[in-house]
C-alpha positions in Angstrom: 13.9 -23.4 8.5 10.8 -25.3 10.2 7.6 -24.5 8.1 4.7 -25.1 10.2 1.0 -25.6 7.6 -2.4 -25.3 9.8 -5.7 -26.4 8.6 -8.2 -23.9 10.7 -7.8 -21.2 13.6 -7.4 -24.2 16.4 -4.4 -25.1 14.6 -3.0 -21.2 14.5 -3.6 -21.3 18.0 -2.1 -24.5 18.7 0.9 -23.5 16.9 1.6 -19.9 18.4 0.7 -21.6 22.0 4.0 -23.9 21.3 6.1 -21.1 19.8 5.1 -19.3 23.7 6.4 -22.2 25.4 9.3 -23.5 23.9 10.3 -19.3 23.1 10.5 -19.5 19.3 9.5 -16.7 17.4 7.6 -17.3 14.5 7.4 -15.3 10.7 3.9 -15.5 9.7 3.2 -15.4 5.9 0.8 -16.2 3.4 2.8 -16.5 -0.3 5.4 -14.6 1.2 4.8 -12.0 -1.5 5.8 -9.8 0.7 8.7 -11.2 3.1 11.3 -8.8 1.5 9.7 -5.6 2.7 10.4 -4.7 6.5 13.7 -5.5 8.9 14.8 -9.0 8.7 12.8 -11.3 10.7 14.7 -13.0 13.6 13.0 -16.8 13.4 13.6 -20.0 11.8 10.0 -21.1 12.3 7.6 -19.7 9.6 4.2 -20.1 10.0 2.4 -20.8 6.4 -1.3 -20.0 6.3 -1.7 -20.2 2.6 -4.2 -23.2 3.1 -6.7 -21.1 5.2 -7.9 -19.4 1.6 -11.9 -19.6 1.4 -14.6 -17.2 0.8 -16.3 -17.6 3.7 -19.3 -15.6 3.0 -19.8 -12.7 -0.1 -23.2 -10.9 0.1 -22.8 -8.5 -3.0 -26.0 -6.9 -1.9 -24.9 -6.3 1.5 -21.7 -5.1 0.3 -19.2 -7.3 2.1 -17.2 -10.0 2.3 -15.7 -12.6 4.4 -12.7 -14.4 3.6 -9.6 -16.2 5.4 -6.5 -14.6 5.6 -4.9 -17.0 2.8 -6.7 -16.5 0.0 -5.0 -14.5 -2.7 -6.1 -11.2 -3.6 -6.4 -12.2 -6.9 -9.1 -15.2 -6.4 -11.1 -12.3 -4.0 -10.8 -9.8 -6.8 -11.6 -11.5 -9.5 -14.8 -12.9 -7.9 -15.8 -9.5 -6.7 -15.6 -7.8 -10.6 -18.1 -10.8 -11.6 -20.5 -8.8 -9.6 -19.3 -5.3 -10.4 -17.7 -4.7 -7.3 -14.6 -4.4 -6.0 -12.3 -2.5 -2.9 -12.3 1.1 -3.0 -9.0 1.7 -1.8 -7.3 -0.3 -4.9 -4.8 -2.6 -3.3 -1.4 -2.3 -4.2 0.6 -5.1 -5.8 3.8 -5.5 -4.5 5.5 -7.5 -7.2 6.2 -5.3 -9.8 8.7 -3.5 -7.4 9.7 -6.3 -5.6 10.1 -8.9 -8.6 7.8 -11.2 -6.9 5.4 -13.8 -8.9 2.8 -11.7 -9.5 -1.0 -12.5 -8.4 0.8 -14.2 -5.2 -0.5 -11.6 -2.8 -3.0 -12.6 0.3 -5.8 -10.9 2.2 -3.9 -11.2 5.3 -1.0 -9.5 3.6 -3.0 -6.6 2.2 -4.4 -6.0 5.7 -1.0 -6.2 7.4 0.9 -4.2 4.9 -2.0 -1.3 4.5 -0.8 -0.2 1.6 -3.7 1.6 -0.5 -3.3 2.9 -4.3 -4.6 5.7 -6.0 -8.0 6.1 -4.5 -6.2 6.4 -1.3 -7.2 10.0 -0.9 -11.2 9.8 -1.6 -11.7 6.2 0.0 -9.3 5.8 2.7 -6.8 2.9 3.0 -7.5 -0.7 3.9 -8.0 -0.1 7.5 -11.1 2.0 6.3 -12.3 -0.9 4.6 -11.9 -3.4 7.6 -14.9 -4.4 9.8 -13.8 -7.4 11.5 -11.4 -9.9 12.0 -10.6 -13.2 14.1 -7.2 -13.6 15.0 -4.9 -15.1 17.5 -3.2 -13.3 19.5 0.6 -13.4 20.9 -1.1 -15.0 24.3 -2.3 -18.0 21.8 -6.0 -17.0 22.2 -8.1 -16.8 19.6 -10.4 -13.2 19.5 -13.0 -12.1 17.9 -12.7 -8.4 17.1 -15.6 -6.1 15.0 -18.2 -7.9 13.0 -20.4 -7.9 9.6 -22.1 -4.4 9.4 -20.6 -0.8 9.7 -22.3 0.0 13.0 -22.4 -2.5 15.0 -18.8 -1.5 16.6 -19.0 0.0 20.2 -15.7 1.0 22.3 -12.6 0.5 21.0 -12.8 -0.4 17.6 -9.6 -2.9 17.7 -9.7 -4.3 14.6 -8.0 -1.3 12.9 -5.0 -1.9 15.4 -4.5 -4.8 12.8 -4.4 -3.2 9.2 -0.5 -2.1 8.8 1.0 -4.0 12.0 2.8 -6.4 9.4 2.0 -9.5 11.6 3.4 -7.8 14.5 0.6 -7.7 16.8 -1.6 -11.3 15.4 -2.2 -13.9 13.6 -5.3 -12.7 11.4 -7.2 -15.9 10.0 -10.2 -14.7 8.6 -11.7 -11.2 8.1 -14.3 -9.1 6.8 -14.4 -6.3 4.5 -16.6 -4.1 2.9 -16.9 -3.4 -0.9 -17.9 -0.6 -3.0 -19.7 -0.9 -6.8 -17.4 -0.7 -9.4 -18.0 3.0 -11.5 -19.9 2.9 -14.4 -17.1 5.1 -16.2 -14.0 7.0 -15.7 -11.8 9.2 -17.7 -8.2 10.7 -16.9 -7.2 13.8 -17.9 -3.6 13.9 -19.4 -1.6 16.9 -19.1 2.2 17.0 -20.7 5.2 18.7 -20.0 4.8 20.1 -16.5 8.1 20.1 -14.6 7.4 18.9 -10.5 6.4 22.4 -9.0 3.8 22.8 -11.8 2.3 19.5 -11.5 1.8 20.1 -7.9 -0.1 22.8 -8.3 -1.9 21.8 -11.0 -2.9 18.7 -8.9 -3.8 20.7 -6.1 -6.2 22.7 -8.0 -7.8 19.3 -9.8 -8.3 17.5 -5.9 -9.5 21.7 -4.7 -12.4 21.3 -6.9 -15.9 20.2 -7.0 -15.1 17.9 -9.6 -14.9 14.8 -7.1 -11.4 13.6 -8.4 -11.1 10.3 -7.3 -6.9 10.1 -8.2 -4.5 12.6 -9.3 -0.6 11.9 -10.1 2.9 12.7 -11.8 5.1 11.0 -13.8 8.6 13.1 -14.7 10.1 12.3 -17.9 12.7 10.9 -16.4 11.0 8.4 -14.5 9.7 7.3 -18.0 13.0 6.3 -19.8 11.8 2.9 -20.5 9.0 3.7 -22.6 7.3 0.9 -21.7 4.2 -0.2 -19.9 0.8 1.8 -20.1 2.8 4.9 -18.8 5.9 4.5 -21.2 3.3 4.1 -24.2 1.0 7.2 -23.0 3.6 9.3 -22.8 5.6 11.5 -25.6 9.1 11.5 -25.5 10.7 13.5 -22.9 7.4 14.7 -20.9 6.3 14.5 -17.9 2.9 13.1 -17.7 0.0 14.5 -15.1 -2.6 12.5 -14.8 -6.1 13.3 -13.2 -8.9 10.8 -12.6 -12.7 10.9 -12.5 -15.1 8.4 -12.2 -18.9 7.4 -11.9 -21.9 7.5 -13.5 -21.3 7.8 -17.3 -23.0 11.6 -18.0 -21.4 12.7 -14.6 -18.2 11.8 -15.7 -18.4 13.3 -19.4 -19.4 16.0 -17.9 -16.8 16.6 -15.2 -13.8 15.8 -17.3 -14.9 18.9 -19.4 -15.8 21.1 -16.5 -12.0 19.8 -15.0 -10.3 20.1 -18.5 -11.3 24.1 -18.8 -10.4 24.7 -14.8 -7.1 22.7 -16.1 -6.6 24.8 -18.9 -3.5 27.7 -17.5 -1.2 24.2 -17.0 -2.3 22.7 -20.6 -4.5 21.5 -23.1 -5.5 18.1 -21.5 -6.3 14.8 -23.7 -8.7 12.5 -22.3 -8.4 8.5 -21.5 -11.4 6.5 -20.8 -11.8 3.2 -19.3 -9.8 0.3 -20.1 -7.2 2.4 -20.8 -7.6 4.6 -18.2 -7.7 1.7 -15.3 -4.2 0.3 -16.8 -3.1 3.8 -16.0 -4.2 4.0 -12.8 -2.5 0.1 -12.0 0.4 1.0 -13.5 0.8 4.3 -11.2 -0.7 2.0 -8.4 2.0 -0.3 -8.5 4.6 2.2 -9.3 5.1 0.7 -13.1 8.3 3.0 -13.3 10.3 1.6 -10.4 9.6 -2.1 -11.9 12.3 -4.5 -10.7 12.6 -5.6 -14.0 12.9 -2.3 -15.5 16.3 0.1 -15.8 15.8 1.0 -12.4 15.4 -2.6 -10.6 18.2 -2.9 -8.3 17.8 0.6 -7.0 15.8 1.0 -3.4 12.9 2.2 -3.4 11.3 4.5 -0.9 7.2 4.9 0.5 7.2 8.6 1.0 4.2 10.4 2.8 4.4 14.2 3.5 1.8 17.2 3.0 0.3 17.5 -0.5 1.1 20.8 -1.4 5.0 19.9 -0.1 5.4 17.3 -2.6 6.4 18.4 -5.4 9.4 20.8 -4.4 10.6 17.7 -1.7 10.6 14.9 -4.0 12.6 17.5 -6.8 15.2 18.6 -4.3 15.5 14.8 -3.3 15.9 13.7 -7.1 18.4 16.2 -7.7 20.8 16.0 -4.1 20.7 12.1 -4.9 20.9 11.8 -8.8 17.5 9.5 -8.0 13.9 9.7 -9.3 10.1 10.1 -8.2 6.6 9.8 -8.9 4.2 11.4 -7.0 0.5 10.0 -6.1 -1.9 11.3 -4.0 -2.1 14.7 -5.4 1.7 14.7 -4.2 1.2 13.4 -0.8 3.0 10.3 -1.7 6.6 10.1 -3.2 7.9 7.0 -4.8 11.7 7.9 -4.8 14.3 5.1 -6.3 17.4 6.3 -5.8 21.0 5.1 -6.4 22.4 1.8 -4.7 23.8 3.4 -1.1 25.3 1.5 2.2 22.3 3.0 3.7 19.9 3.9 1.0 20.1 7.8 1.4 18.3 7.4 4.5 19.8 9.5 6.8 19.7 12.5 4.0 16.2 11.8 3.0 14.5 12.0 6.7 16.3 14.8 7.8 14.9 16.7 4.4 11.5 14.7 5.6 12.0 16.6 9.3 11.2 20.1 7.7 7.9 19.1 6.4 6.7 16.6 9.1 6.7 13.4 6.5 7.6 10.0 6.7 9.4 7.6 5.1 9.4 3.6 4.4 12.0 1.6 2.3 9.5 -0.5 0.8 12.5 -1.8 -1.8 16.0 -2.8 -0.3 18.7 -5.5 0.2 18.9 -7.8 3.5 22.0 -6.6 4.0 20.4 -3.0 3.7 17.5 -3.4 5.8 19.7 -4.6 8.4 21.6 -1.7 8.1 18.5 0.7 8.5 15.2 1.4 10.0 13.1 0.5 7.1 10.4 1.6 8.9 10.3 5.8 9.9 11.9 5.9 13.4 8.9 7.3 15.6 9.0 9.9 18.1 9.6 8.8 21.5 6.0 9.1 23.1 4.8 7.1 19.8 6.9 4.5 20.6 6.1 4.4 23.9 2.4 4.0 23.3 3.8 1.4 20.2 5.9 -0.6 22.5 3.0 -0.6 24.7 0.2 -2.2 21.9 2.7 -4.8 21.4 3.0 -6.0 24.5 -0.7 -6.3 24.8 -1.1 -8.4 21.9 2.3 -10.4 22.1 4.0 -10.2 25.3 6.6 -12.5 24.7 6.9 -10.6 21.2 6.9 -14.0 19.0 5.0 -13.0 16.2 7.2 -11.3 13.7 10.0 -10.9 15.8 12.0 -7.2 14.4 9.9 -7.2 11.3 8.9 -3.3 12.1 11.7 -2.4 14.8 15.1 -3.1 15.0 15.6 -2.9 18.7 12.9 -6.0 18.8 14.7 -8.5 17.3 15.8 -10.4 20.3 
């Protein structure tokens, strides 16, 4: 496999405006963190930008931040908690579930995947986050698309187009995001023993409040049988954990976790987390500590799960118990994490037709080539989506070079 290194956006350009001509499709990564999630790319030419990885500008005041698409997430993050900042929609990390180096992850890749953590459901995802980008396209032009501020975007703001394309639709060199203050404080609010219908409710009353919950999740005993990890140590032997998250200023927080803990009270008697230990909660939930490819349950697939909030809890229990598999919910149960047992196609044909009923959709973020060949990792869309899909495409990358199949099966030749 040809691996093609570029020193700046010319070269990117260069590069895709030879893949056009001679017809060679190209796999664009960063670290390549992330190249087992999504169909199996049709190329032998891989397109490295893990050189572009600067900070091109950081204005803590001004609340963004500039930065090439190579620099790892890391690098960014760690510079950004220096100043007490940080992004709102707590990237994911990807290694824990995929056994990948971990800290390998790019900006680039967090855009293209959009994949948000906890926070998800008070701050958006990463296309929230995303004010502008220069990228080149599948025409091997270079554009320009947003800017630096939050209003300055008229028409068609295409630079969201980008977040959660997977490399599908451009090369993204550099882009620009904004960035939130870190919170002074948070507590979570640990509730045991609730089986999946009760945790669902009692998230739904949590996130229902006026308590500003910033995360809310559950963790079935099951899921815990390791014992290990921030998770595995917080929890008691065979119980479920519910965890609920607040956060700000110090004497707002105090003050809501008691107000939340009484409200809590007909599911419980809640015990209280606060800060460090609370944040490796929340990144252990975020990257689905549980599912850990080096834990019990490594070699099973795992599935990305979104579906109604309130539909969560009895879904991902009927799923765990037709499979023999295992969950944990996010998102106040809008998002189910479902590993289930080694299959020729993953459950997938069982698990969306149980996702039709409730209008969700399902991703295989963990599976073998030979599975992802097998099946749409990605949730087959309905026909007029498609349409309108096949249609973005071919306005960004007519000759469809840029991540060749990596989101459709029927693109990879």
């Amino acid at each position: 496999m040809d691996t093609l290194k570029v020193r700046d956006a010319k070269d990117v350009e260069q590069v895709v405006r030879d893949a056009i001509a001679g017809e060679q499709p190209l796999e664009i990564v960063g670290h390549g963190s992330r190249r087992a999630i999504g169909q199996v790319t049709a190329t032998n030419a891989v397109l490295d930008l893990s050189t572009l990885n600067a900070v091109t500008s950081y204005e803590p005041n001004e609340l963004i931040v500039t930065v090439q698409a190579g620099a790892p997430l890391a690098d960014v993050l760690s510079l950004m908690d220096s100043k007490n900042q940080h992004f709102g929609f707590e990237p994911m990390d990807t290694s824990v579930l995929l056994g990948a180096s971990a800290g390998r992850g790019t900006i680039g890749g967090m855009i293209a995947a959009g994949l948000a953590g906890p926070r998800r459901i008070r701050s958006g995802g990463p296309r929230d986050h995303l004010l502008g980008a220069t990228a080149v396209s599948g025409f091997g032009d270079i554009f320009v698309t947003g800017g630096r501020v939050v209003k300055n975007v008229t028409g068609y703001d295409l630079c969201k187009l980008l977040a959660g394309s997977w490399g599908t639709l451009s090369v993204m060199t550099e882009v620009t995001l904004k960035v939130m203050p870190q919170p002074e404080s948070e507590i979570t609010l640990v509730l045991r023993g609730l089986d999946d219908l009760a945790a669902n409710r009692a998230m739904t009353a949590a996130l229902g409040s006026s308590f500003d919950v910033s995360a809310a999740a559950h963790v079935p005993a099951s899921a815990l049988r390791g014992g290990n990890g921030a998770l595995g140590q917080l929890g008691a032997p065979g119980l479920a954990l519910t965890l609920v998250r607040v956060e700000g200023i110090d004497v707002s927080v105090a003050d809501r976790a008691r107000s939340l803990a009484t409200l809590l009270k007909a599911f419980g008697a809640a015990d209280e987390v606060g800060d460090d230990a609370s944040r490796a909660i929340w990144a252990a939930v975020r990257d689905v500590e549980p599912f850990a490819a080096t834990g019990e349950l490594g070699v099973w697939p795992v599935w990305r799960i979104v579906c109604p909030p309130t539909a969560g809890g009895a879904f991902g229990q009927r799923l765990a118990q037709e499979t023999g598999g295992e969950v944990v919910y996010d998102w106040g149960g809008g998002l189910v994490w479902a590993a289930l047992p080694p299959s020729a196609d993953a459950h997938a044909a069982l698990l969306r037709e149980r996702l039709k009923a409730i209008g969700g959709h399902a991703m295989l973020l963990r599976g073998s080539e030979a599975v992802r060949g097998a099946i749409d990792v990605f949730h087959p869309q309905a026909p007029g989506v498609a349409a309108l899909s096949q249609r973005v495409k071919h306005s960004f990358d007519p000759g469809n070079i840029l991540n060749r199949g990596r989101m459709r099966r029927d693109q990879q030749t």
